[in-house]
N, C-alpha and C positions, 0 to 999 in steps of 0.2 A: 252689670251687677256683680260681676266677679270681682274688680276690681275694690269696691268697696267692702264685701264680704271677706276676701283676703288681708284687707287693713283692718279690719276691727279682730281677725283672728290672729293676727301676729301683735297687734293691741293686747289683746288677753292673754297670748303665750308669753310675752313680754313682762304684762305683771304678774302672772304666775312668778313666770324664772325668779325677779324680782322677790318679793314673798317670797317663798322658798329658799332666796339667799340669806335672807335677813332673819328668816325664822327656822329654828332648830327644831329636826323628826320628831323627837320623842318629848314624850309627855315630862320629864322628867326635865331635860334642857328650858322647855319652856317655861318652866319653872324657876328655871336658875336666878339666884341670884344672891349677894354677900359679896363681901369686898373680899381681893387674893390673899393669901396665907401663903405655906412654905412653896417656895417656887427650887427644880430640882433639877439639876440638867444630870444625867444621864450619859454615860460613856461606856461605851465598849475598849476593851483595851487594845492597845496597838497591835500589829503584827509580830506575830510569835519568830521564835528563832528553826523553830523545826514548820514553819507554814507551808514550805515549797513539796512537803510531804503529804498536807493534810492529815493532818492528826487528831484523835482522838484526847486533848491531855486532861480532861475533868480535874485532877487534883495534882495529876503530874504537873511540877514545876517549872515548865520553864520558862525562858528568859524570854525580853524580848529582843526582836531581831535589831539590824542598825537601822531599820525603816520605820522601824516598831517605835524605836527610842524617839527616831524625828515627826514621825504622828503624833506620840505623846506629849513633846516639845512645843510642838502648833498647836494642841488644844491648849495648854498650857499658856501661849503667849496670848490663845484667843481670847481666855479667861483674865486674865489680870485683869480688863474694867470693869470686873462683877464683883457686887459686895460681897462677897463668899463669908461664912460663918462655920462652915467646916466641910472638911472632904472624908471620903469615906470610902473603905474599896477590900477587899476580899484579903483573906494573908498570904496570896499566893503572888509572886514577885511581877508577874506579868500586870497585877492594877496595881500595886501598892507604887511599882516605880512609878506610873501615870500621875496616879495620888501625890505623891511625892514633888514632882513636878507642880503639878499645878499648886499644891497648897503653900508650897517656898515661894513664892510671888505675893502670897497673904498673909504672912509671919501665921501659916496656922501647921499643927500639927499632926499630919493625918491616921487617921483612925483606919484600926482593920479589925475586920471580926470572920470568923471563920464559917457562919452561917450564911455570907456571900460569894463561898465558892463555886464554882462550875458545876452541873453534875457529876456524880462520881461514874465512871465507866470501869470501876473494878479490876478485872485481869487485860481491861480494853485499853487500859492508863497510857500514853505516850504514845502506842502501835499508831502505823498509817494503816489509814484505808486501804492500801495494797495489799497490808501484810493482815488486816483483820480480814477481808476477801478471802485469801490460799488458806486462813486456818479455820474461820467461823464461815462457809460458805452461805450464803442467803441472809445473815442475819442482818445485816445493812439495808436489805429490802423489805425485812421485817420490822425493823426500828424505823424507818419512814412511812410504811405502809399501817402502823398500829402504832403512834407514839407515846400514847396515854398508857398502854402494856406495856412495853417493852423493858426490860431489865437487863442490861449485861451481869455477865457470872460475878457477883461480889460486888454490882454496883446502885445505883437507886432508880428509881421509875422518877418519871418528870410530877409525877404528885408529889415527892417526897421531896424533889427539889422545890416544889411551890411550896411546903409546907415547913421547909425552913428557912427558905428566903423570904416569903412574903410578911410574917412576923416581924422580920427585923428592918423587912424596910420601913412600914408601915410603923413600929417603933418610933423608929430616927424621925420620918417625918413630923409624926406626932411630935416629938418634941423641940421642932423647929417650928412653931406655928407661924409667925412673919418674916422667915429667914427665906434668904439664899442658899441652897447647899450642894455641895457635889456627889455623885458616886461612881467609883470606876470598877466596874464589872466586866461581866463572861457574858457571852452570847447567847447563852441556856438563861441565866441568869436575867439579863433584860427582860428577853422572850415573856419570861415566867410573870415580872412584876408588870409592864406592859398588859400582857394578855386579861392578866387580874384587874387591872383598871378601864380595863376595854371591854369587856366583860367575854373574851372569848375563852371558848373551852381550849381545856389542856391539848386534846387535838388538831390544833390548829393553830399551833405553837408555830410551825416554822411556815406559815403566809407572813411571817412578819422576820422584813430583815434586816441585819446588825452584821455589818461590814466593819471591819477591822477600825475601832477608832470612830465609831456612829457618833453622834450627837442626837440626844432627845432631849423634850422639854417639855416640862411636865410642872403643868400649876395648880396648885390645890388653893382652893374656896372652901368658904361652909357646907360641910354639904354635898360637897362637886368636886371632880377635879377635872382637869381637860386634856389632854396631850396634843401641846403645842408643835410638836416636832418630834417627826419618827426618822431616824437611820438619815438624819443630815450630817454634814460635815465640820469640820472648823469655820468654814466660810460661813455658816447660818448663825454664828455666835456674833449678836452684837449687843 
């Protein structure tokens, strides 16, 4: 009797699994439905020039490194088969060069607005984490361990950064309703619009990661949007 008891139960785990692949948890997925709108791929910016330090640079400028530049280079050549209709990316050099890249392959001209910067880390600006360690003792265990509080001296909480980045993505998208479009951002930055669409809290910002140069993909429906693609590479662009 075992023998047949064991086939009808791997029978029903089977169409379980089945079901369940096919059909979305929540009440709201199964609902889904509407043809796609603004489709949005998402970029983290290459490798910085001061990386090998880890730094803090929220609005500090800098450049990117020469690995930085051939990351931004490879999204750039991944992108040329996408109908692209505009790029988009913060005014701080490290996305605008990315932007820049990628939209010269689409005779487009890319846009920056300054409510897509990093967070501000204040008197934290540029310092390595070595050097913010020997002068701000504990507070790097305090900004991870409480991310939703945390404030450096003169700079903004990760609310503030959702409250002026998520406005203006949501904007732009808005007014891309059947477009393709790009944007090249900060790590904070991603986090922030990601987390908003996913519906996670501000606390729980960094479960989600953005490696120098990420790839996301993000499709918006009536209604819906879905993220196609978190913290992939050039290689997932096709």
């Amino acid at each position: 009797m075992a023998g047949p008891r064991l086939a009808i139960f791997f029978n029903v785990l089977y169409k379980s699994l089945v079901s369940s692949t096919n059909t979305p948890s929540d009440a709201q997925s199964r609902a889904f439905k509407g043809a796609p709108g603004c489709r949005v791929y998402l970029f983290r910016h290459g490798e910085t020039a001061n990386a090998h330090q880890i730094c803090m640079n929220g609005h500090f400028d800098v450049a990117l490194s020469e690995n930085g530049i051939e990351q931004a280079s490879q999204l750039a050549q991944a992108m040329k088969g996408q109908p692209l209709r505009a790029v988009y990316s913060s005014d701080l050099q490290r996305t605008s060069e990315g932007a820049r890249l990628i939209a010269e392959h689409h005779s487009l001209d890319p846009i920056a607005f300054p409510e897509l910067r990093e967070l501000s880390f204040g008197e934290w600006e540029g310092k390595s984490l070595a050097e913010l360690s020997e002068k701000f003792p504990g507070e790097m265990d305090k900004r991870l361990k409480q991310t939703e509080l945390f404030r450096a001296d003169g700079g903004e909480t990760f609310q503030e950064l959702h409250d002026r980045v998520i406005p203006k993505f949501l904007e732009l998208t808005a007014s891309h309703t059947n477009d393709t479009i790009a944007f090249v951002c900060h790590g904070g930055v991603n986090r922030a619009i990601l987390a908003h669409l996913l519906g996670f809290p501000i606390s729980n910002l960094f479960r989600i990661s953005q490696h120098f140069a990420a790839v996301n993909i993000i499709q918006f429906y009536e209604g819906q949007v879905m993220v196609e693609l978190l913290n992939g590479t050039w290689q997932h662009i096709s």
